[in-house]
N, C-alpha and C positions, 0 to 999 in steps of 0.2 A: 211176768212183765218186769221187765228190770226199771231199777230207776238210777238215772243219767246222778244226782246229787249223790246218791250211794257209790255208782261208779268212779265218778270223781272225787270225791273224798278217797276210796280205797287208791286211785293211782298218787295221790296224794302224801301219801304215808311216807315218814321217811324210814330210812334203811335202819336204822335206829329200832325202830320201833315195831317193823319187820323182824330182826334177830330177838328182838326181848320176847313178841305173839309167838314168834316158832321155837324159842327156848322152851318157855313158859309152856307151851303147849304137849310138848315133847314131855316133862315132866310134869302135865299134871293131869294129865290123861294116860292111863295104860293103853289103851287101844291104840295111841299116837306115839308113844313109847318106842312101842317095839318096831314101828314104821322108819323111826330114825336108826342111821347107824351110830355107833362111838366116833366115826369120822364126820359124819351132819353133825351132832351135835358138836362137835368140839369145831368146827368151820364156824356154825353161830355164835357159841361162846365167843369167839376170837372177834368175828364183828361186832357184838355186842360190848366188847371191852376197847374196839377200835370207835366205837360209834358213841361210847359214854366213857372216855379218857380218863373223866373226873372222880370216877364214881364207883366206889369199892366194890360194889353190888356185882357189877361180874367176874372180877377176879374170888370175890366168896365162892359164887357157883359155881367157877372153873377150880376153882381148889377143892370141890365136893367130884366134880367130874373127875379130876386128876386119883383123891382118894378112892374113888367104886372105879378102877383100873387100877390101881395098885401103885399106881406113881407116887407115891410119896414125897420125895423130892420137889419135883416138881408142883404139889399142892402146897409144900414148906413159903414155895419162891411165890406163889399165888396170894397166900392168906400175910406174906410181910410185903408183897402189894398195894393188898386191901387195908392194911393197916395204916401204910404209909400215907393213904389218900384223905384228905379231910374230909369230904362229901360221902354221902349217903343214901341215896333215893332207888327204892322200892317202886316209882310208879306206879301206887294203889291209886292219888286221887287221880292222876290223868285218865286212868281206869275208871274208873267211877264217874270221870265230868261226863267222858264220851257217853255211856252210858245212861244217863242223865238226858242228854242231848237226844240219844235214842229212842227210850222212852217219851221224852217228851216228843218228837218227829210223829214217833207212832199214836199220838194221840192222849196220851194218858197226862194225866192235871202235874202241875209241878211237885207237889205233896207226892202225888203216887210217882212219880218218873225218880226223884228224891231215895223214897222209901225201897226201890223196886233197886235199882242202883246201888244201894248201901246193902241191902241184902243177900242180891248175888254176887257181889265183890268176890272175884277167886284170890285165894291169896297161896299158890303154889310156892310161892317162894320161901312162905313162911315154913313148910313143910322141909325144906332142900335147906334151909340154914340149920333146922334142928339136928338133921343131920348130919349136917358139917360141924357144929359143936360137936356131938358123940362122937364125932370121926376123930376129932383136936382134942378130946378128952381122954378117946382109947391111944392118940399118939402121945400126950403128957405120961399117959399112963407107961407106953413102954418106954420112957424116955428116965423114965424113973427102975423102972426094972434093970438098964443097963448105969443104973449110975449117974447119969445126964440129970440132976437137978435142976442145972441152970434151965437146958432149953426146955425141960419141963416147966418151969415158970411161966417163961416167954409164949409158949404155946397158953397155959392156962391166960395169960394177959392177954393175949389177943382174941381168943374166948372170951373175956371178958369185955375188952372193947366191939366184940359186936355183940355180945347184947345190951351195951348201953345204947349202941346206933338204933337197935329197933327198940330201945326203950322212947327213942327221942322222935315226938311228933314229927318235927321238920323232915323226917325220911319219909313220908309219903306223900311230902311236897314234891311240884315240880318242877 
Protein backbone atom coordinates (compact mmCIF):
# COMPACT_ATOMS: atom_id res chain seq x y z
CA UNK A 1 0.00 0.00 0.00
CA UNK A 2 1.61 3.09 -0.67
CA UNK A 3 1.39 6.02 1.55
CA UNK A 4 0.40 9.49 -0.12
CA UNK A 5 2.86 11.57 3.00
CA UNK A 6 5.84 9.31 1.91
CA UNK A 7 4.94 10.00 -1.73
CA UNK A 8 4.96 13.62 -1.10
CA UNK A 9 7.76 14.07 0.87
CA UNK A 10 9.82 11.99 -1.88
CA UNK A 11 8.43 14.50 -4.74
CA UNK A 12 9.38 17.03 -2.44
CA UNK A 13 13.14 16.56 -2.38
CA UNK A 14 15.22 19.01 -3.70
CA UNK A 15 17.63 18.38 -6.54
CA UNK A 16 20.20 19.06 -3.81
CA UNK A 17 19.72 16.37 -2.05
CA UNK A 18 18.76 14.02 -4.91
CA UNK A 19 22.68 14.39 -6.25
CA UNK A 20 24.14 13.95 -2.58
CA UNK A 21 21.47 10.25 -1.92
CA UNK A 22 22.75 9.08 -5.60
CA UNK A 23 26.59 10.23 -4.90
CA UNK A 24 26.42 8.80 -1.57
CA UNK A 25 24.80 5.85 -2.71
CA UNK A 26 27.03 5.21 -5.51
CA UNK A 27 29.98 5.17 -3.10
CA UNK A 28 28.69 3.46 -0.40
CA UNK A 29 27.43 0.53 -1.72
CA UNK A 30 29.37 -1.86 -4.10
CA UNK A 31 26.40 -3.36 -5.75
CA UNK A 32 25.35 0.38 -6.59
CA UNK A 33 28.88 1.10 -7.43
CA UNK A 34 29.30 -0.51 -10.35
CA UNK A 35 25.57 0.28 -11.56
CA UNK A 36 27.01 3.91 -12.04
CA UNK A 37 29.06 4.90 -14.84
CA UNK A 38 32.48 7.42 -14.51
CA UNK A 39 30.03 9.66 -16.60
CA UNK A 40 26.77 9.37 -13.82
CA UNK A 41 28.93 9.95 -11.31
CA UNK A 42 30.89 12.76 -12.42
CA UNK A 43 27.05 14.49 -13.85
CA UNK A 44 26.06 14.09 -9.98
CA UNK A 45 29.11 15.37 -8.62
CA UNK A 46 28.70 18.40 -11.00
CA UNK A 47 25.14 19.01 -9.49
CA UNK A 48 25.86 18.41 -6.38
CA UNK A 49 28.64 21.20 -6.52
CA UNK A 50 25.95 23.43 -8.66
CA UNK A 51 23.44 22.64 -5.95
CA UNK A 52 25.88 23.36 -2.72
CA UNK A 53 27.97 26.49 -4.28
CA UNK A 54 29.06 27.16 -0.65
CA UNK A 55 30.24 24.09 0.45
CA UNK A 56 33.62 22.34 -0.12
CA UNK A 57 32.24 18.89 0.44
CA UNK A 58 31.73 18.43 -3.29
CA UNK A 59 34.66 19.65 -4.82
CA UNK A 60 36.56 17.17 -2.04
CA UNK A 61 34.66 14.27 -3.73
CA UNK A 62 35.04 15.36 -7.10
CA UNK A 63 38.77 15.92 -6.46
CA UNK A 64 38.84 11.99 -5.08
CA UNK A 65 36.69 11.20 -8.30
CA UNK A 66 39.09 13.18 -10.61
CA UNK A 67 42.28 11.27 -8.54
CA UNK A 68 40.65 7.20 -9.19
CA UNK A 69 40.74 8.49 -13.01
CA UNK A 70 43.90 9.70 -13.19
CA UNK A 71 43.20 13.41 -13.55
CA UNK A 72 45.28 14.90 -11.47
CA UNK A 73 45.23 18.24 -12.62
CA UNK A 74 42.06 18.58 -12.55
CA UNK A 75 41.62 17.01 -8.72
CA UNK A 76 44.79 19.92 -8.14
CA UNK A 77 41.88 22.61 -9.44
CA UNK A 78 39.06 20.74 -7.27
CA UNK A 79 40.85 20.51 -3.67
CA UNK A 80 42.15 24.65 -4.19
CA UNK A 81 38.35 24.94 -4.65
CA UNK A 82 37.44 23.37 -1.60
CA UNK A 83 39.96 25.16 0.18
CA UNK A 84 38.91 28.40 -1.02
CA UNK A 85 35.29 27.88 0.41
CA UNK A 86 34.71 28.71 4.02
CA UNK A 87 31.77 26.24 4.58
CA UNK A 88 31.70 22.81 5.33
CA UNK A 89 28.81 20.45 5.78
CA UNK A 90 28.69 16.83 5.51
CA UNK A 91 24.81 16.55 5.93
CA UNK A 92 25.00 13.72 8.77
CA UNK A 93 22.51 15.52 11.04
CA UNK A 94 19.87 16.34 8.26
CA UNK A 95 20.54 12.51 7.72
CA UNK A 96 19.87 11.62 10.97
CA UNK A 97 16.64 14.37 11.73
CA UNK A 98 14.93 12.56 8.62
CA UNK A 99 15.56 9.64 10.10
CA UNK A 100 14.43 10.35 13.56
CA UNK A 101 11.15 11.60 11.85
CA UNK A 102 11.05 8.03 10.29
CA UNK A 103 11.39 6.17 13.06
CA UNK A 104 9.24 8.10 14.93
CA UNK A 105 6.27 7.90 11.84
CA UNK A 106 6.93 4.27 12.16
CA UNK A 107 5.88 4.05 15.58
CA UNK A 108 8.85 3.78 17.70
CA UNK A 109 9.18 6.13 21.15
CA UNK A 110 11.38 9.23 20.70
CA UNK A 111 14.20 7.55 22.89
CA UNK A 112 14.21 4.49 20.40
CA UNK A 113 13.56 6.75 16.99
CA UNK A 114 16.83 8.99 18.67
CA UNK A 115 18.95 5.84 19.38
CA UNK A 116 17.97 3.90 16.06
CA UNK A 117 18.86 7.22 13.97
CA UNK A 118 22.24 7.76 15.50
CA UNK A 119 23.18 4.26 15.06
CA UNK A 120 22.53 3.64 11.50
CA UNK A 121 23.92 7.04 10.50
CA UNK A 122 25.96 6.06 7.14
CA UNK A 123 28.75 8.05 6.93
CA UNK A 124 30.19 7.21 3.38
CA UNK A 125 31.58 10.13 3.04
CA UNK A 126 33.86 9.69 5.86
CA UNK A 127 35.37 6.77 3.92
CA UNK A 128 35.83 8.85 0.28
CA UNK A 129 37.78 11.88 2.37
CA UNK A 130 40.17 9.25 3.91
CA UNK A 131 41.02 8.52 0.69
CA UNK A 132 41.25 11.68 -0.71
CA UNK A 133 43.89 12.51 2.05
CA UNK A 134 46.04 9.16 0.88
CA UNK A 135 45.54 10.47 -2.57
CA UNK A 136 46.97 14.43 -1.47
CA UNK A 137 49.57 12.53 0.60
CA UNK A 138 50.76 10.09 -2.23
CA UNK A 139 50.56 13.54 -4.52
CA UNK A 140 52.88 15.61 -1.70
CA UNK A 141 54.81 12.60 -1.87
CA UNK A 142 55.72 12.80 -5.68
CA UNK A 143 55.85 16.46 -5.46
CA UNK A 144 58.69 15.98 -3.44
CA UNK A 145 60.36 13.12 -5.53
CA UNK A 146 60.64 15.78 -8.46
CA UNK A 147 61.81 18.46 -6.33
CA UNK A 148 58.53 20.57 -5.93
CA UNK A 149 58.73 21.40 -1.99
CA UNK A 150 56.77 24.26 -2.31
CA UNK A 151 53.56 22.57 -3.83
CA UNK A 152 54.24 19.75 -1.57
CA UNK A 153 53.45 21.94 1.33
CA UNK A 154 50.56 23.42 -0.22
CA UNK A 155 49.07 19.93 -0.93
CA UNK A 156 50.12 18.72 2.81
CA UNK A 157 48.16 22.31 4.02
CA UNK A 158 45.14 21.54 2.48
CA UNK A 159 45.38 18.12 3.91
CA UNK A 160 45.48 19.50 6.76
CA UNK A 161 42.53 22.05 6.43
CA UNK A 162 40.24 19.24 5.86
CA UNK A 163 40.81 17.57 8.60
CA UNK A 164 40.34 20.31 10.76
CA UNK A 165 36.73 20.84 8.88
CA UNK A 166 35.80 17.28 9.91
CA UNK A 167 37.48 17.89 13.08
CA UNK A 168 34.71 20.85 13.57
CA UNK A 169 31.20 20.03 14.83
CA UNK A 170 29.48 22.65 12.88
CA UNK A 171 30.15 20.39 9.59
CA UNK A 172 27.31 18.13 10.32
CA UNK A 173 25.19 21.11 10.86
CA UNK A 174 22.79 22.04 8.40
Amino acid sequence: MRDPQAASARQNVSPSALSIRAYFASISNPDLSSQFSPEERRRELEAFKQSAADNALPNYLSALDHFKAGQTDQAIEELIAAAAKTQFQDYSLDFMQNAEEAYRAAGYSEAAAKTAAHFWLPLPQLASLKQLSLSMADLAQAYRRTGDEASAQVTLQIGLSLGQRLDDPQALGA
